[in-house]
N, C-alpha and C positions, 0 to 999 in steps of 0.2 A: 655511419654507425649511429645508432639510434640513443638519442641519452633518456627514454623510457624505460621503466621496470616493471610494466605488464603489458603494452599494447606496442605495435609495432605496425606499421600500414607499407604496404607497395604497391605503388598506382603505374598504370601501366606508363611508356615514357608516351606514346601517342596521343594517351588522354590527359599526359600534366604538359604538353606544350599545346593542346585545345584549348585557344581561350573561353572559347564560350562549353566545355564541361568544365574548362578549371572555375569558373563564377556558379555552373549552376553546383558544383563543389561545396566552392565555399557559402553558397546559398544555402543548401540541405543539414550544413554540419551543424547541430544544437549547441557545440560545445566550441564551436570555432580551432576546428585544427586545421581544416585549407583555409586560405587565404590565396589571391591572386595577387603575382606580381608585377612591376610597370608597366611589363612586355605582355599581360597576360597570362604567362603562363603560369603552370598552380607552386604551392608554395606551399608545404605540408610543415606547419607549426610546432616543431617538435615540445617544443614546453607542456604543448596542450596536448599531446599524444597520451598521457593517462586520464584522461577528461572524458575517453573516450566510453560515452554509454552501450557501447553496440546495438546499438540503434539499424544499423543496417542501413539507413536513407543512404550513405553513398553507396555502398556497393547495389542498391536497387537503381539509385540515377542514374548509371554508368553501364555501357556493353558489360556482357558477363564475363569477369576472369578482370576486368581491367582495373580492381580492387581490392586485393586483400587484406583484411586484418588479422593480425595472428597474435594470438593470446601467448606472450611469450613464459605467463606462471603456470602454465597449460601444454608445456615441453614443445611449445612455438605451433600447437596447433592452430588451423586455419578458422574462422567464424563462416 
């Protein structure tokens, strides 16, 4: 469960155990909400989940669909 009160992201589970999309992840994010963990894999920052600009750079780095954000003041629609 997400402790956000406007954004909410789901990354597909393929692409948060890829370590090398989880760095280029956390590399794209302006606002730093992925992060990689020891093992690699990604590590979505919930603190920083309303940080988020909707900038779109992840959901563009990533295969299509393997990124959602959802505007949860927006009756959880999709970006």
């Amino acid at each position: 469960m997400s402790i956000s009160l406007f954004i909410d992201i789901e990354v597909a589970p393929d692409v948060a155990s890829d370590p090398l999309l989880a760095a280029t992840l956390a590399e794209v994010c302006p606002v730093d909400i992925y992060a990689q963990r020891a093992d690699g894999t990604l590590l979505v920052v919930e603190p920083n989940l309303d940080e988020c600009v909707l900038c779109r750079l992840c959901i563009d780095a990533t295969p299509p669909g393997a990124v959602r954000i959802r505007k949860l003041y927006d009756d959880g629609a999709v970006l």
